[in-house]
FITIKE-130045 format. One record per atom (N, C-alpha, C): residue number from 0; z, x, y. Coordinates in nm, 4 decimals, padded with zeros to 6 digits, always signed. Atoms other than C-alpha are relative to their C-alpha. Last residue first. Layout:
N
    nr          w          u          v
   NUM          Z          X          Y
...
# end
This chain:
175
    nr          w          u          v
   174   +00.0617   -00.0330   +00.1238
   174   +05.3685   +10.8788   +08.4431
   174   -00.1262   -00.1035   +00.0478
   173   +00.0947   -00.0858   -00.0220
   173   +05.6010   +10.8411   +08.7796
   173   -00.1741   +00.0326   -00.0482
   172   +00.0318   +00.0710   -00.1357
   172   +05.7382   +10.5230   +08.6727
   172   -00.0837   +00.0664   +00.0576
   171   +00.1026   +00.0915   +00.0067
   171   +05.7935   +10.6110   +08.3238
   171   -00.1041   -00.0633   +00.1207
   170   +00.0808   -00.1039   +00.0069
   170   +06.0253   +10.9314   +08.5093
   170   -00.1587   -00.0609   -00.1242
   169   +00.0801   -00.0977   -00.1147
   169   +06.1946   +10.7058   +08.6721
   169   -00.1522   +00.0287   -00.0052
   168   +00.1173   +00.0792   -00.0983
   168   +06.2672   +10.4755   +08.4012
   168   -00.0709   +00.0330   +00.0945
   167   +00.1717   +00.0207   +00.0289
   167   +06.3282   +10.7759   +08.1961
   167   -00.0295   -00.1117   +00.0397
   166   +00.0903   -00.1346   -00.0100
   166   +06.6182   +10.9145   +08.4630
   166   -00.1259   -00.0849   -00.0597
   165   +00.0536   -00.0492   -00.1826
   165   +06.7663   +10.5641   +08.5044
   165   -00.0856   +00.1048   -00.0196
   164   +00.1277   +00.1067   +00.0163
   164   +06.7781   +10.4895   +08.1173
   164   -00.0491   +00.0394   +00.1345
   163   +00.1525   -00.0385   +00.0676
   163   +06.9316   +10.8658   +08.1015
   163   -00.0579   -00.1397   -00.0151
   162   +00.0827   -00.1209   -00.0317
   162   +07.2143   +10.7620   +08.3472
   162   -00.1406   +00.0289   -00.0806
   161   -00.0108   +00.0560   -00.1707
   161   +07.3411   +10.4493   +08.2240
   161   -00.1064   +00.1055   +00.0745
   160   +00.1233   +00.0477   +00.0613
   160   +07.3650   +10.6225   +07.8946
   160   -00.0832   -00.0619   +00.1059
   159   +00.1043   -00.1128   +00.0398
   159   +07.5589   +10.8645   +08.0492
   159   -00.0645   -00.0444   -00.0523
   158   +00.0791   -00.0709   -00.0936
   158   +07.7692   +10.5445   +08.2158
   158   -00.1544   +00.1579   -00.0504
   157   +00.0569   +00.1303   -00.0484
   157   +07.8754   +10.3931   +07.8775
   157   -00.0987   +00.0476   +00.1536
   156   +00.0996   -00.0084   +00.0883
   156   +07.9453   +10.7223   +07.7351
   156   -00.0823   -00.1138   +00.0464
   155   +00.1547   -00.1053   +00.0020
   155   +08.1591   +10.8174   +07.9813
   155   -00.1051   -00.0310   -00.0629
   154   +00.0699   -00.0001   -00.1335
   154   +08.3419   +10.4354   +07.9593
   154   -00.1114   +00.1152   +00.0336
   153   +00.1248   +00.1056   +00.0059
   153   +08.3355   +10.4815   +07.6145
   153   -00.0143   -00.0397   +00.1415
   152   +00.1189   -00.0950   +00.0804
   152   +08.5227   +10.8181   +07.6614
   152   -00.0781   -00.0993   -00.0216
   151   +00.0339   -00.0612   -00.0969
   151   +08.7845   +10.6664   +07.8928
   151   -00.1366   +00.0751   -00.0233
   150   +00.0478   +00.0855   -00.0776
   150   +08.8772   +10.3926   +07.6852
   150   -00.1011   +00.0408   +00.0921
   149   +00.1121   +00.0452   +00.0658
   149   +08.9423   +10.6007   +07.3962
   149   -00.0832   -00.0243   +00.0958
   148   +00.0778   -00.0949   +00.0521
   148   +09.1680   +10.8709   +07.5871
   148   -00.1447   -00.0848   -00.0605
   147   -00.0071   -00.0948   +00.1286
   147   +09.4117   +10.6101   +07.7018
   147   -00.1488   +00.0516   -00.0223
   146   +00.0263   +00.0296   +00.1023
   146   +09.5143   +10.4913   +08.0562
   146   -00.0653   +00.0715   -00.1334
   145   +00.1426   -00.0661   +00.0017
   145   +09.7706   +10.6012   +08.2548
   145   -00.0451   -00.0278   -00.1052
   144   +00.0328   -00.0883   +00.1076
   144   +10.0028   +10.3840   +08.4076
   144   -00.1416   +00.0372   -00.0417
   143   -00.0047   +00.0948   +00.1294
   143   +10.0588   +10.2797   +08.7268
   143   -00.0101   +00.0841   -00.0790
   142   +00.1249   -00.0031   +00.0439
   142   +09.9991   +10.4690   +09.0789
   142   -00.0191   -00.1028   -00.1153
   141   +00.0936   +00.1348   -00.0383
   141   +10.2971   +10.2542   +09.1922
   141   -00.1669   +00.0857   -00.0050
   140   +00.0421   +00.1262   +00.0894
   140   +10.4999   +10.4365   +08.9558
   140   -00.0730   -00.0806   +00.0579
   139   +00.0489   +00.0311   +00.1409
   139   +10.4235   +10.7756   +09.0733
   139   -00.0111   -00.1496   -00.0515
   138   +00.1372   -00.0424   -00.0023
   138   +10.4939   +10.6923   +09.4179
   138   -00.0506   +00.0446   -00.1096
   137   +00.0706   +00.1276   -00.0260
   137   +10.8397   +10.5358   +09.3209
   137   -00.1227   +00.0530   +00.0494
   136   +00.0205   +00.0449   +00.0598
   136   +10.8747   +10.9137   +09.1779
   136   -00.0252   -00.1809   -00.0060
   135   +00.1433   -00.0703   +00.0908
   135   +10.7316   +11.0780   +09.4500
   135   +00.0269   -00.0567   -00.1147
   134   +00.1046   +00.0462   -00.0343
   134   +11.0223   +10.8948   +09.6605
   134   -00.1512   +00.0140   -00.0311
   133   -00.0428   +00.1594   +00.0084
   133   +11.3040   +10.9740   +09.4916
   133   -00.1373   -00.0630   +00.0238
   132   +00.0772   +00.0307   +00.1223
   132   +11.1665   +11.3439   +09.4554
   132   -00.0035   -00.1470   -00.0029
   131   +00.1553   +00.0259   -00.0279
   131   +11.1923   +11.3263   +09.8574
   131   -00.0398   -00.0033   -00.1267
   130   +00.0508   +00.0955   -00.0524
   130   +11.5330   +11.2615   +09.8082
   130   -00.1489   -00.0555   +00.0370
   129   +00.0262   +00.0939   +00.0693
   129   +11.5974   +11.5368   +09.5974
   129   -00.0205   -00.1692   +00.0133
   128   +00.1337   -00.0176   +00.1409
   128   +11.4338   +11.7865   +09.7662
   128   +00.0683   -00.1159   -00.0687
   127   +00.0815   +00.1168   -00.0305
   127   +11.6274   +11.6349   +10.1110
   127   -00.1106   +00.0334   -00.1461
   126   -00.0749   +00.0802   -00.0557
   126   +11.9414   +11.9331   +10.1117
   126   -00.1017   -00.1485   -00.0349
   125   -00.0599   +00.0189   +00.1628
   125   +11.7435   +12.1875   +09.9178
   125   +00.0576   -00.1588   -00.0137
   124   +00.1417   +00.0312   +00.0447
   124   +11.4896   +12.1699   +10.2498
   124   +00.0911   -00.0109   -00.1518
   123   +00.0162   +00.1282   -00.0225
   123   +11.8010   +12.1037   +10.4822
   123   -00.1267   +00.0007   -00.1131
   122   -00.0435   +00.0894   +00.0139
   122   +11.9636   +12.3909   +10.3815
   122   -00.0129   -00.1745   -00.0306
   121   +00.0152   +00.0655   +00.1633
   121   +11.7125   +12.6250   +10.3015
   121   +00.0986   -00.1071   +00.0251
   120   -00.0740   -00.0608   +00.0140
   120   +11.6393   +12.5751   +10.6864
   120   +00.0009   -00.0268   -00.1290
   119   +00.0242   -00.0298   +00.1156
   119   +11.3718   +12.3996   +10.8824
   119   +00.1064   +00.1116   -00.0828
   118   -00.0735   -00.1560   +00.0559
   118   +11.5374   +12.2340   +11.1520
   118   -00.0535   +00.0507   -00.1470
   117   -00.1060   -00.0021   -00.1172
   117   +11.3453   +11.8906   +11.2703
   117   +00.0530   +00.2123   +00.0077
   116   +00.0726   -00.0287   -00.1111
   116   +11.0690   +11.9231   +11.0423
   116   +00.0781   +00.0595   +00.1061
   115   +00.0428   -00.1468   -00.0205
   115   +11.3230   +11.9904   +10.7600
   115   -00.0948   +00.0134   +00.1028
   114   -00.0864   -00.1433   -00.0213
   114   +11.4873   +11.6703   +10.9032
   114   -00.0543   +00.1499   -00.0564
   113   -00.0338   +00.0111   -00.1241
   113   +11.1971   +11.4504   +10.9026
   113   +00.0592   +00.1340   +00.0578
   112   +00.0826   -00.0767   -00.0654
   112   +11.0598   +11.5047   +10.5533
   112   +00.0773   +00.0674   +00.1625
   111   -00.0444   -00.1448   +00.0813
   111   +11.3575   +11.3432   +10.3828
   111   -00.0902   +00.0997   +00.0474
   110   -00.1369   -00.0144   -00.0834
   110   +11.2914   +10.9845   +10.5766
   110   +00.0568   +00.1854   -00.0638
   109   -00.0268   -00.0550   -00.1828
   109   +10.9263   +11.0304   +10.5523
   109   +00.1238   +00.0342   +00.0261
   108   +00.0749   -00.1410   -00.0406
   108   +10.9534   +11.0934   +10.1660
   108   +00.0115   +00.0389   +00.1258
   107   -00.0520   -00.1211   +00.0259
   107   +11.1744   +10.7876   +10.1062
   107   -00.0289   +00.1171   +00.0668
   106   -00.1246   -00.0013   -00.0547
   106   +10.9690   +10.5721   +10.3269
   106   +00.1040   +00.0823   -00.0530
   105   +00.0859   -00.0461   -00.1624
   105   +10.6129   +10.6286   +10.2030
   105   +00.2013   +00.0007   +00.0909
   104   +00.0222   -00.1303   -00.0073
   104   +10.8012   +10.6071   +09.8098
   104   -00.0660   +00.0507   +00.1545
   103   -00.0782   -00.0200   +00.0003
   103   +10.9264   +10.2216   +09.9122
   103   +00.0004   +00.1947   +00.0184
   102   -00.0402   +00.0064   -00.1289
   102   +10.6161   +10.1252   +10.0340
   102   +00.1758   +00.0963   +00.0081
   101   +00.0497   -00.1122   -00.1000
   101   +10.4672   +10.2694   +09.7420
   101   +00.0213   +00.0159   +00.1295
   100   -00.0543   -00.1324   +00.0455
   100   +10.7139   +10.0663   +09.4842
   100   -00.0845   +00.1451   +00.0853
    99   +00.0406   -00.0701   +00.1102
    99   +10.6853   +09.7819   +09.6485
    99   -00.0052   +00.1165   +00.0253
    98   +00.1358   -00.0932   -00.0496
    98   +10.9233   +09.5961   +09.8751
    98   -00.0813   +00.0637   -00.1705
    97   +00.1274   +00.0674   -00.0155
    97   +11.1585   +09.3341   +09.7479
    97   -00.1686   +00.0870   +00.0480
    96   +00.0662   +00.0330   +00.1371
    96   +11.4452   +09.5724   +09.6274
    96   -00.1444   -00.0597   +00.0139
    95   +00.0484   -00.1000   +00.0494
    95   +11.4618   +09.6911   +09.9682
    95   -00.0065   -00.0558   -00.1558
    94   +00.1145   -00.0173   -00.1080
    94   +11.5205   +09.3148   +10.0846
    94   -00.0753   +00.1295   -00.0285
    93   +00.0569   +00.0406   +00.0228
    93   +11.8267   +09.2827   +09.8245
    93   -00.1607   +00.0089   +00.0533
    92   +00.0070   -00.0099   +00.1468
    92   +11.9816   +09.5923   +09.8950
    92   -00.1132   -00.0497   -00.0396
    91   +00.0428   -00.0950   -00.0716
    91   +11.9771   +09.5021   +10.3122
    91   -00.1233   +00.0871   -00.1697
    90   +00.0655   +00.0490   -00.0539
    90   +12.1464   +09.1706   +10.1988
    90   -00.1194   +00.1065   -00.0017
    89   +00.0497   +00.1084   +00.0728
    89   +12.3818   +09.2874   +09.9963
    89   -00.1262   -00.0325   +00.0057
    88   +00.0687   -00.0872   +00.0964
    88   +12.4718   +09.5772   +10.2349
    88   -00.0648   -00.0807   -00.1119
    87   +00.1423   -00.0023   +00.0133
    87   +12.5094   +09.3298   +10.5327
    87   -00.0462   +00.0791   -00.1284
    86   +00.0256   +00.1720   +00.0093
    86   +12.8787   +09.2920   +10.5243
    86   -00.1437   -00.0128   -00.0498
    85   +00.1068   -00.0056   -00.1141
    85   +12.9493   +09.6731   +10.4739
    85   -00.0545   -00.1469   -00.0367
    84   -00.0832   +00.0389   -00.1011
    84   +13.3020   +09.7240   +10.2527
    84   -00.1122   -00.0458   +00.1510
    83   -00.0639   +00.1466   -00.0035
    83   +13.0721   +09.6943   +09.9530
    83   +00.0529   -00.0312   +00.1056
    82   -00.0323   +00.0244   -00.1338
    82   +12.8881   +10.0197   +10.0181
    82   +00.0517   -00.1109   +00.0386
    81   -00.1377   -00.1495   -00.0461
    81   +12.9117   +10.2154   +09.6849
    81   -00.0103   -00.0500   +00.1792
    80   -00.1368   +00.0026   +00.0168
    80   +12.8058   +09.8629   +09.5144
    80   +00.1001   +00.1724   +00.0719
    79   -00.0348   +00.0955   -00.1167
    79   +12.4559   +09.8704   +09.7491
    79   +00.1540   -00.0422   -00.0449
    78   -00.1901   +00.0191   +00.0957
    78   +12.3855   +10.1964   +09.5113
    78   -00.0011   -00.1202   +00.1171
    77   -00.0011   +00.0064   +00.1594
    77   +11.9692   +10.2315   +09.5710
    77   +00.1222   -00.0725   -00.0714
    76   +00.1177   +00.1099   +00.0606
    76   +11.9443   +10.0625   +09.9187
    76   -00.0379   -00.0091   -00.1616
    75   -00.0033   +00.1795   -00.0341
    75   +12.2569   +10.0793   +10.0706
    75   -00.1045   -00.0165   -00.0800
    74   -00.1543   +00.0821   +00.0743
    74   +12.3298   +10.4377   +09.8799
    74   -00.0056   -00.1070   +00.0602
    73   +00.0729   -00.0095   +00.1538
    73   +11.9571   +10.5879   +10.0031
    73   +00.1444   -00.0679   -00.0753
    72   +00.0995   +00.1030   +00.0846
    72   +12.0284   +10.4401   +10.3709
    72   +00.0057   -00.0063   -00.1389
    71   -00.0263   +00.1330   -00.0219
    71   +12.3646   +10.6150   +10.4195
    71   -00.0962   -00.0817   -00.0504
    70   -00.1557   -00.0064   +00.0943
    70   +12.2676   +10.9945   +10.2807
    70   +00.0225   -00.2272   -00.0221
    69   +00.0877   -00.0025   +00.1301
    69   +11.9359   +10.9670   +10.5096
    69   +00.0879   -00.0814   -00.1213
    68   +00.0568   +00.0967   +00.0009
    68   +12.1766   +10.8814   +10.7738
    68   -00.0559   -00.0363   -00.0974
    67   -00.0690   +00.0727   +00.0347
    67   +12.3498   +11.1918   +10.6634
    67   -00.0364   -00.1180   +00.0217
    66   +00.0123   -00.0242   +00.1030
    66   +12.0205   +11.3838   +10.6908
    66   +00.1321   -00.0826   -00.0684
    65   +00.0983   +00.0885   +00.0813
    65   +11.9755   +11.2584   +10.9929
    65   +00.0255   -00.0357   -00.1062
    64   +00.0199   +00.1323   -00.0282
    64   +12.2847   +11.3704   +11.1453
    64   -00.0806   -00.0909   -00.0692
    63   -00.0898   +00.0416   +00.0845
    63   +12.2134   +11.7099   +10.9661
    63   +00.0676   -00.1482   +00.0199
    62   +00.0320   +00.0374   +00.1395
    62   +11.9509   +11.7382   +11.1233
    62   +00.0754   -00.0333   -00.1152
    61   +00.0814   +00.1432   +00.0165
    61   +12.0626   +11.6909   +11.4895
    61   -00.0775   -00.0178   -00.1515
    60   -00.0748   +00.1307   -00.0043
    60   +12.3118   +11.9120   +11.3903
    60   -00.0787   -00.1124   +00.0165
    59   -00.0358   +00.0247   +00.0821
    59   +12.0307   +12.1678   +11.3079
    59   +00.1671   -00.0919   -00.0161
    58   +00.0803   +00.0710   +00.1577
    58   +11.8749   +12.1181   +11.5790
    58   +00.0239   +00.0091   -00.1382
    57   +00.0405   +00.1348   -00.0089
    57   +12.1528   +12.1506   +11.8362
    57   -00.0631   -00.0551   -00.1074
    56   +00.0881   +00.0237   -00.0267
    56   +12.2876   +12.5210   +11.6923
    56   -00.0647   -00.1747   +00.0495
    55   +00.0032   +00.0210   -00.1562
    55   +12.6240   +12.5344   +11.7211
    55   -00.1366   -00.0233   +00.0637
    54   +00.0004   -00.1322   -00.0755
    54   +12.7369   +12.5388   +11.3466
    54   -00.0162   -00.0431   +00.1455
    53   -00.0548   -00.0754   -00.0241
    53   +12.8413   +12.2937   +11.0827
    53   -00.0347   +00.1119   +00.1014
    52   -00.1139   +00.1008   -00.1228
    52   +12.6779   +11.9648   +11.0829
    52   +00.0787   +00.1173   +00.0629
    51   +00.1020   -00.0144   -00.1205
    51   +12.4220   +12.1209   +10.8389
    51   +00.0610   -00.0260   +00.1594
    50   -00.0031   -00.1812   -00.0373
    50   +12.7298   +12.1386   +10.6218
    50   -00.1077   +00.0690   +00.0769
    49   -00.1379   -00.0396   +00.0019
    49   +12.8037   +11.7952   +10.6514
    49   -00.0438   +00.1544   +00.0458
    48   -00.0016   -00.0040   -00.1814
    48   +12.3823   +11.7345   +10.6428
    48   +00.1502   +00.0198   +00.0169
    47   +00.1005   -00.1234   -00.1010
    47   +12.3648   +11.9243   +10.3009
    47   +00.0369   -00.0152   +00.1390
    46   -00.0376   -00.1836   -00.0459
    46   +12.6353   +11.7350   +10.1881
    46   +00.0234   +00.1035   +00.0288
    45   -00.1428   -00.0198   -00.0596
    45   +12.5439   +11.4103   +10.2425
    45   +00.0315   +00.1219   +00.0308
    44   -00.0293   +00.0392   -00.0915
    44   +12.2003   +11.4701   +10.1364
    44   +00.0910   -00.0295   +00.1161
    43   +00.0556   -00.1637   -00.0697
    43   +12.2718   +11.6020   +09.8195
    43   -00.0009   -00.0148   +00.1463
    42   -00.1123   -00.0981   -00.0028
    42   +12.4673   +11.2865   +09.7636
    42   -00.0531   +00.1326   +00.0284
    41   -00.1242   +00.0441   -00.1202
    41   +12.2027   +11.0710   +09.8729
    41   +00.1375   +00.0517   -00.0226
    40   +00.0743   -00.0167   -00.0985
    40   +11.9658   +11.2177   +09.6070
    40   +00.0875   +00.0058   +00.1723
    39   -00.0238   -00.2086   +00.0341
    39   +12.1967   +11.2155   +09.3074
    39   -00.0985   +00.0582   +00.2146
    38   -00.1496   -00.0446   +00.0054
    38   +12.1941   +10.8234   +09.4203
    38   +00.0391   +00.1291   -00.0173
    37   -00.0716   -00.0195   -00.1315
    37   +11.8282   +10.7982   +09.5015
    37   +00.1280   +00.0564   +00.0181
    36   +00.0617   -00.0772   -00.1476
    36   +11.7342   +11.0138   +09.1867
    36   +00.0715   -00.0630   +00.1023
    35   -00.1148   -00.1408   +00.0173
    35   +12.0025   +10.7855   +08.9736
    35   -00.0274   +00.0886   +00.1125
    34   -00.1067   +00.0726   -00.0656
    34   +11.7613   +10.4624   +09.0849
    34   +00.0865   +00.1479   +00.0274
    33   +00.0069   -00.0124   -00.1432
    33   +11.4615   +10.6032   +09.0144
    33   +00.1372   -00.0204   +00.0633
    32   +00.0659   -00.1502   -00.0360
    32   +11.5602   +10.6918   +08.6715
    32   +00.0281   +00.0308   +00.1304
    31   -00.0902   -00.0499   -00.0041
    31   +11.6915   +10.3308   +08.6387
    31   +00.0250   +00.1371   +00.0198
    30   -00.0603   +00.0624   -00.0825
    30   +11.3579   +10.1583   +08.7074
    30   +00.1676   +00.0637   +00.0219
    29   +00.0670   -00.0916   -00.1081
    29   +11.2134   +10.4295   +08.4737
    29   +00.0234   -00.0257   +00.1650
    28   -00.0526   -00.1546   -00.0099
    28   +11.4591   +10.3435   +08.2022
    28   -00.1066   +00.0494   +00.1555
    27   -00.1292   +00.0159   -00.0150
    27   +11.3681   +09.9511   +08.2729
    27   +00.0899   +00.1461   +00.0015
    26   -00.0733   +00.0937   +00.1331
    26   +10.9876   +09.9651   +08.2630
    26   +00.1695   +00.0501   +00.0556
    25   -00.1304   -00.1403   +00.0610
    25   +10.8219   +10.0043   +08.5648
    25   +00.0451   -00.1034   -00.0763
    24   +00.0344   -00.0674   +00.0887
    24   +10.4730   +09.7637   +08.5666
    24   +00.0933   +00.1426   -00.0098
    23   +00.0212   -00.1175   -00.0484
    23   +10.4896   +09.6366   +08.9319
    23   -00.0301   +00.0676   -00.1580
    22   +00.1243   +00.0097   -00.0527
    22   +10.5296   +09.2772   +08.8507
    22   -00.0839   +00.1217   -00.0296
    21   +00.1394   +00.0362   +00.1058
    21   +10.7975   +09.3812   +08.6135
    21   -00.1286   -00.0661   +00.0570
    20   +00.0174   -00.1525   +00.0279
    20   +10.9932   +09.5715   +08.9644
    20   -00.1037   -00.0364   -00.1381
    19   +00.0983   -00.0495   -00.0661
    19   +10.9271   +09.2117   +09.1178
    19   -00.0530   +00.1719   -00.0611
    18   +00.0957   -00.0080   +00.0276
    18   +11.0861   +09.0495   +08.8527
    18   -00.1337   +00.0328   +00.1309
    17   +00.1005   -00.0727   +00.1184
    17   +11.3369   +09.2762   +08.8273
    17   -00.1608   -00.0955   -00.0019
    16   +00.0310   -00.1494   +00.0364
    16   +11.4066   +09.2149   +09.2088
    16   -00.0398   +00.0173   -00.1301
    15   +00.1434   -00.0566   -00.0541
    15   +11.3590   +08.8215   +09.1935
    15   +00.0235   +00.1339   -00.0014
    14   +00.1100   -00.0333   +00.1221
    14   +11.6565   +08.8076   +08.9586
    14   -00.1289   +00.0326   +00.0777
    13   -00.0291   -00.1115   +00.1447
    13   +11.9356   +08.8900   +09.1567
    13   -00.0894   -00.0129   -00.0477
    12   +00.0359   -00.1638   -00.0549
    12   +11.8067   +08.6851   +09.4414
    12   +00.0150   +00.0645   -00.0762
    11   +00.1261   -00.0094   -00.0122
    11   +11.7854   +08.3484   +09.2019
    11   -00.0406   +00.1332   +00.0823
    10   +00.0546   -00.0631   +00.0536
    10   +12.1477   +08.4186   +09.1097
    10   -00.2055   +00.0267   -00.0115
     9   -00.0382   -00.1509   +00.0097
     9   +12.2716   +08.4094   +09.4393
     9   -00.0100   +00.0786   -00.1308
     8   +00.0778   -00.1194   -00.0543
     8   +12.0619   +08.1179   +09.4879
     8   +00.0607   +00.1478   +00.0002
     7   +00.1156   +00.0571   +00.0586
     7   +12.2305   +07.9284   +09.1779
     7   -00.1099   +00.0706   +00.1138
     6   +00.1016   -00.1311   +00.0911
     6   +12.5534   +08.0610   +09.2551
     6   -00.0921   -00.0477   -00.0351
     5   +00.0066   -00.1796   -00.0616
     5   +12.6276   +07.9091   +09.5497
     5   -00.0287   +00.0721   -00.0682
     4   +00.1406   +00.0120   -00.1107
     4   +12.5470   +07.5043   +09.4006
     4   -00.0265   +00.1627   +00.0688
     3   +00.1233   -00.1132   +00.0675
     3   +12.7855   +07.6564   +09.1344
     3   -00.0984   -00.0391   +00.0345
     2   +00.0434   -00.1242   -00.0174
     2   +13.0869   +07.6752   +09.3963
     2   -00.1243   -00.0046   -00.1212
     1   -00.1021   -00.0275   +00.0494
     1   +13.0494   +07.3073   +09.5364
     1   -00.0472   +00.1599   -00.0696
     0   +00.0764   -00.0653   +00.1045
     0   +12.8513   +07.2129   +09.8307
     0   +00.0969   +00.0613   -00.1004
# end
């Protein structure tokens, strides 16, 4: 097979992610938004759990464990170039790209929830706020967008008319 038989699926993975994220209806700043969050996200994360790592208590090492796990996932799956030296990160990247954008926000959130369950501390709750925004904002975008003011008022109007034929058919019916 020669080398541009190899790039020809390695550029067909590259592209299925945007066009799964333009399935979805994010536009390109909002696709990059999310992105920063994980990455600002997974550095808080780090951190937090480092310095959650620090004392003698069990549960809050065991949260801070997490919370560096946390750290690990959100840089394979947002940054997959800050984990190059990891065979699979490519791979792992690509596959989280493929999900949608509410599967993705149900998994953020849980994974950033966990540890303040675990140890609730300002640490771990400053430590995972911005990981769990990560995930409220792919849960914003897979509500969609919002629609406009006209649409919404001829729809009322469309139903309240809806309504008063109902009432005086009724109330012809009665008569």
């Amino acid at each position: 097979m020669s080398s541009q038989d190899e790039q020809l699926p390695a550029a067909a993975a590259a592209a299925a992610p945007e066009a799964a994220a333009a399935d979805e209806g994010m536009t390109w700043w909002y696709r990059w938004l999310c992105r920063i969050a994980g990455v600002i996200g997974g550095m808080s994360c780090a951190f937090a759990g480092l310095w959650n790592c620090v004392t003698i208590n069990p549960l809050n090492i065991a949260a801070g464990v997490w919370m560096m796990l946390n750290a690990f996932v959100l840089f394979l799956c947002e940054a997959p170039f800050c984990c190059q030296f990891i065979e699979f990160a490519n791979a792992v990247a690509a596959r989280a790209d493929r999900l949608r954008a509410w599967q993705k926000a149900a998994f953020y959130c849980g994974m950033a929830v966990f540890p303040v369950i675990l140890s609730l501390t300002l640490t771990t709750l400053l430590g995972n706020a911005i990981a769990f925004a990560t995930g409220v904002l792919y849960g914003m975008s897979a509500l969609g967008k919002k629609g406009d003011a006209i649409s919404y008022a001829r729809i009322h109007q469309q139903q309240k008319q809806m309504d008063e034929e109902k009432l005086t058919g009724s109330l012809e019916g009665q008569a």
